[in-house]
N, C-alpha and C positions, 0 to 999 in steps of 0.2 A: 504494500500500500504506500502512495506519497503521503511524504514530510511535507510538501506544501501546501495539498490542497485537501480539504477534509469533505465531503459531500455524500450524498444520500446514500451511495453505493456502500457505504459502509456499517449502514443498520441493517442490523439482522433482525428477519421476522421472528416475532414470538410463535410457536410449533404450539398452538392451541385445538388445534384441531385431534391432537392424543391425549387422551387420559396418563397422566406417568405416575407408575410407581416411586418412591424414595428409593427404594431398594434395586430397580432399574436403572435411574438415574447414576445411582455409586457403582454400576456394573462396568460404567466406563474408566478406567485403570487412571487417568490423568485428574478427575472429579474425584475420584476415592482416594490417590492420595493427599492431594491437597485438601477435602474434608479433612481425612485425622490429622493433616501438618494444623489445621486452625484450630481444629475444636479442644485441644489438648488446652488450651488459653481460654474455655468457657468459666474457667475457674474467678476470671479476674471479675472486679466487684469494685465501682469506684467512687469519690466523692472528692469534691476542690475546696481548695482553702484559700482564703487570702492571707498573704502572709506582711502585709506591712500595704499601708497607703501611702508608701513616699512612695517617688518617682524619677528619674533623673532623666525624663525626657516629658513634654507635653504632645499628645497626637491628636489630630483631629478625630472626632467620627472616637474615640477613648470608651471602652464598654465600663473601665474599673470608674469614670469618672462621671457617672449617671446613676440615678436614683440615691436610695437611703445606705449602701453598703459604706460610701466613699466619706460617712460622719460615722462611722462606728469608732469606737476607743482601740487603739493602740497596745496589744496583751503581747511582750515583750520578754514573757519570763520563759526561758528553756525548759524548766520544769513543768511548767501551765500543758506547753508543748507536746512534751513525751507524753503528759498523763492523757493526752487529747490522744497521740497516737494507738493509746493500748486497750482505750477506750474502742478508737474506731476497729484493731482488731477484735474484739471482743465481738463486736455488733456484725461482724463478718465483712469489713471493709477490707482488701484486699492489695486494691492499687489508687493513688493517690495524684490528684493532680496540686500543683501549688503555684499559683498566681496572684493577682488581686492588682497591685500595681507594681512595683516591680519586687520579685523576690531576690534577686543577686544584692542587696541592699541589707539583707539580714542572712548569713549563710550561716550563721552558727542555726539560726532555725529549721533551714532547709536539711543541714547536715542532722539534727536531732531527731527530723522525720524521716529520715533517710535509713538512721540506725534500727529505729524503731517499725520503718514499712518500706521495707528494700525495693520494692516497686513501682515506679512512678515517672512522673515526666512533670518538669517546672517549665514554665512560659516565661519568658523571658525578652528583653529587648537586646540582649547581647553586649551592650556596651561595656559593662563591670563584669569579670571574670568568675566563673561559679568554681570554687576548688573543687579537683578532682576527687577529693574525700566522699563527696555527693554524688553516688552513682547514677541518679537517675537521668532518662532522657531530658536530653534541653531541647526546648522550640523554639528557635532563635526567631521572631518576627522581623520579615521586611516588607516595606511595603512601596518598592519602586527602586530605584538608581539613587544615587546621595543626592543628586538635585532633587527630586524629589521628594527622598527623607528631609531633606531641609526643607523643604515648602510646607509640608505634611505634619511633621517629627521636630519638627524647630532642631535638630539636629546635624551638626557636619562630619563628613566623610564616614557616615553612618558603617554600612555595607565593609569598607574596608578595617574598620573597630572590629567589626564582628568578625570578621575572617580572623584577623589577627590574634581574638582572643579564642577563636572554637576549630582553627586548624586541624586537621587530621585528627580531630578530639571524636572519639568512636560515639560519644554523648548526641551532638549536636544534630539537630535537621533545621534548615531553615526553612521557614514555614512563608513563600513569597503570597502576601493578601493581594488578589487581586479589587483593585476600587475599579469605577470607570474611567480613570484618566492615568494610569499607569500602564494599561494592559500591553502596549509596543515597548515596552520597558525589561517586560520579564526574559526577552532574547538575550541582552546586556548580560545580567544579571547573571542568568542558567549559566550561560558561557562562563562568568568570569567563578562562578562556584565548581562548575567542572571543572576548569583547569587549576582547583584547588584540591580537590577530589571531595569536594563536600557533599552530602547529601542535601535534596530540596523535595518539598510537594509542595503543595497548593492549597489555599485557601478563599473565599468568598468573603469581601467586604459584606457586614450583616448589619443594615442599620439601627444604632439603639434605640430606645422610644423616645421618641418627640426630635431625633436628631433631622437638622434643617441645613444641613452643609449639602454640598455638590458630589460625593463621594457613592451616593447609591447607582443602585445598578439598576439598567432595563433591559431589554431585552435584544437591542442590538448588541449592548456592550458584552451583555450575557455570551450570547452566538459568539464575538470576537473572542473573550474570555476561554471558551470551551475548544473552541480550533487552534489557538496559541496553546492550551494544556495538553493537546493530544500531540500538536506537531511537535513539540522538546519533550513529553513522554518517548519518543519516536526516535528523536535525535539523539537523545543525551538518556538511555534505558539504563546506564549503569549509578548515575547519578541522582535521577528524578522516580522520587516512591509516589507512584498516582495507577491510575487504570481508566480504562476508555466507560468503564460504570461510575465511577467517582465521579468523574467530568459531567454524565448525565445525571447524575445525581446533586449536584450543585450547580448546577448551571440552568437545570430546568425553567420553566419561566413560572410553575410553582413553585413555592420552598419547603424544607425537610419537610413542618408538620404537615401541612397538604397532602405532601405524596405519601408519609410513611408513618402520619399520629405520632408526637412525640413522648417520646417516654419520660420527658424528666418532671418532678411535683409538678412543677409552676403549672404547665399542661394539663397536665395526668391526675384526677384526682384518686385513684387507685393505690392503694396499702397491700392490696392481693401478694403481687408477686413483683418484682425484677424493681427497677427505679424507680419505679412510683415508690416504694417502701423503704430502699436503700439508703438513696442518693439523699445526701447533703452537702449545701454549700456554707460552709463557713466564713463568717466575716474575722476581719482581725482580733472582734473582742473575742472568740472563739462562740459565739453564738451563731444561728441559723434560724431560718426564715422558709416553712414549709411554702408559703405563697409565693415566694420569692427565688425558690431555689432551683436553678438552672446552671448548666454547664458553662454557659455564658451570662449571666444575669443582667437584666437591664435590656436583652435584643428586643427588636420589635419583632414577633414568634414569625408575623404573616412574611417577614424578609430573609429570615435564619437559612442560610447556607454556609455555615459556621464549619469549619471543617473541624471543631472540635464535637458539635452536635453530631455530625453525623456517626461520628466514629463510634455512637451509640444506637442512634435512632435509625441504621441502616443497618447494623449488625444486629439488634434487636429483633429484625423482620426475616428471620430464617423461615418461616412455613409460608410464608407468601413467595418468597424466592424458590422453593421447592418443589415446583409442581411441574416445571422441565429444564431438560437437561439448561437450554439457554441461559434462562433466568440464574440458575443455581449458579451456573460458572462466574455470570455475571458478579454477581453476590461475593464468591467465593474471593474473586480476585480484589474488592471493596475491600472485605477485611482481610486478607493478607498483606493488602497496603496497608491498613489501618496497622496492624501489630507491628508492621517493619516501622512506623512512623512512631509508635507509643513505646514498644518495650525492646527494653537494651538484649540488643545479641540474638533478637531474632531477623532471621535476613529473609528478604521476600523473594519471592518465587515468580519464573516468567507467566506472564498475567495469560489466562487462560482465553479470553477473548478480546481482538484483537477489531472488535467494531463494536459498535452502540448497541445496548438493548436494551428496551424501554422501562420502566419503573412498572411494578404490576399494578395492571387497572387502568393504566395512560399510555397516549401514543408518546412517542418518540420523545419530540421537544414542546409541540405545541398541546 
């Protein structure tokens, strides 16, 4: 298939006209082993923390700097900390995210969660250096070329800070947001993190509530969006962790909850089972807000193409993905990306479909 041009030829129809078995479907030797390579990780169980409301950067379009989390008190004690961590293993929390506004600003907390819940992944802006004592994945955000991050990120030679401090560091994925006015920016970029050997995916600008800046998406930018993430999946396959499902999946001209009910409280008001029950989001005083608690907090839900969101609300939908072989593969190759992008030391696998297919229950992109 061309790297340059991406076009219709490349959806595959949904095979709805067979009934499949599950058991069918795994008969095929490349489906079945990439199922047990994922499913062995159905163990993981997560919930986000905010770990401090300083910053040392201001961004436009900022999710940590909206609504009521961004006035919570300041809980600063290492011990407050661990007791929090063993708590959440107790309650069956398994993997951890750590955010809020920047966590490279308090690493002794980062490192205390770290001892305490060895799996996880901190968000980060990259600038201040996470010691290696802290095993978790880092997601270094970028959001465009330094000029950019300066117009954007009030920050300079942005992209090259970050390289310098996450080098060859097996931690790191840079997580490039696409907005609408960066999207001819992400070539730049891929190239100059390839020739670093860094790893990269992808992310959707998701606007927060009531956000009135120029940075959201529509649906042309969407389309340019989606065909720039398949052509450097394409080009750059050793560097760039995405999948041609992913791209459908955030790029659609609906969002996560539309196509796939979200799972987390805020959404969901279900206790039953999975994140409706789980998941919480921690502020820094170490409180939590079931009405309020989301992977993102503060997105507008109807915009969420959050690639942190999905990396639940699309692994979540295994029986809907399972009804043929297409769909499943689809699926399969989403969260193989997801786990390569989340947890340390797992490495993803060549994506099993190699063209578009559709979200179940919706055509294509429209």
């Amino acid at each position: 298939m061309s790297t340059e041009k991406i076009t219709k030829i490349d959806v595959k129809a949904d095979p709805a006209e067979k009934e499949w078995k599950f058991s069918d479907i795994l008969a095929d030797r490349k489906i079945r082993e990439r199922w047990e390579k994922v499913r062995k990780y159905f163990f993981l169980r997560e919930s986000t923390y905010d770990m401090t409301h300083r910053c040392n950067v201001k961004c436009d379009g900022c999710y940590y700097f909206e609504g009521d989390k961004q006035f919570a008190s300041e809980n600063t004690d290492v011990n407050s900390w661990r007791n929090l961590m063993k708590e959440e293993k107790a309650r069956g929390i398994t993997f951890v995210v750590l955010a809020g506004a920047e966590p490279s600003l308090v690493p002794e907390l980062c490192e205390v969660c770290y001892k305490e819940m060895p799996l996880g992944v901190i968000a980060s802006n990259g600038i201040k250096f996470i010691p290696e004592s802290v095993g978790y994945k880092i997601h270094i955000s970028v959001w465009g070329n330094d000029e950019s991050s300066l117009r954007v990120r009030n920050a300079k030679n942005m992209l090259i800070r970050q390289i310098e401090n996450y080098k060859n560091d097996p931690r790191a994925v840079f997580v490039y947001t696409f907005t609408k006015h960066n999207i001819d920016e992400v070539e730049e970029v891929t190239k100059i993190l390839s020739e670093h050997g860094s790893k990269i995916t992808f992310n959707i600008f998701s606007a927060p509530v009531g956000y009135d800046g120029d940075l959201r998406h529509n649906e042309e930018s969407l389309f340019r969006t989606r065909e720039n993430m398949v052509r450097l999946l394409l080009k750059y396959p050793d560097n760039v962790l995405f999948s041609h499902y992913s791209a459908v999946a955030h790029t659609h001209k609906y969002g996560l909850h539309d196509l796939y009910s979200c799972s987390y409280p805020r959404m969901n008001p279900s206790t039953d089972i999975g994140l409706g029950r789980s998941f919480r989001q921690y502020r820094t005083d170490l409180t939590w807000d079931r009405s309020a608690a989301c992977c993102v907090p503060d997105t507008d839900c109807v915009d969420c193409r959050h690639y942190a969101a999905g990396s639940a609300v699309v692994t979540a939908r295994l029986f809907r993905h399972a009804n043929n072989p297409e769909s499943f593969k689809a699926w399969l190759d989403y969260v193989d990306t997801y786990l390569a992008v989340w947890v340390m030391e797992y490495e993803k696998g060549k994506n099993l479909c190699d063209y578009f297919v559709a979200p179940p229950g919706y055509d294509i992109f429209l």
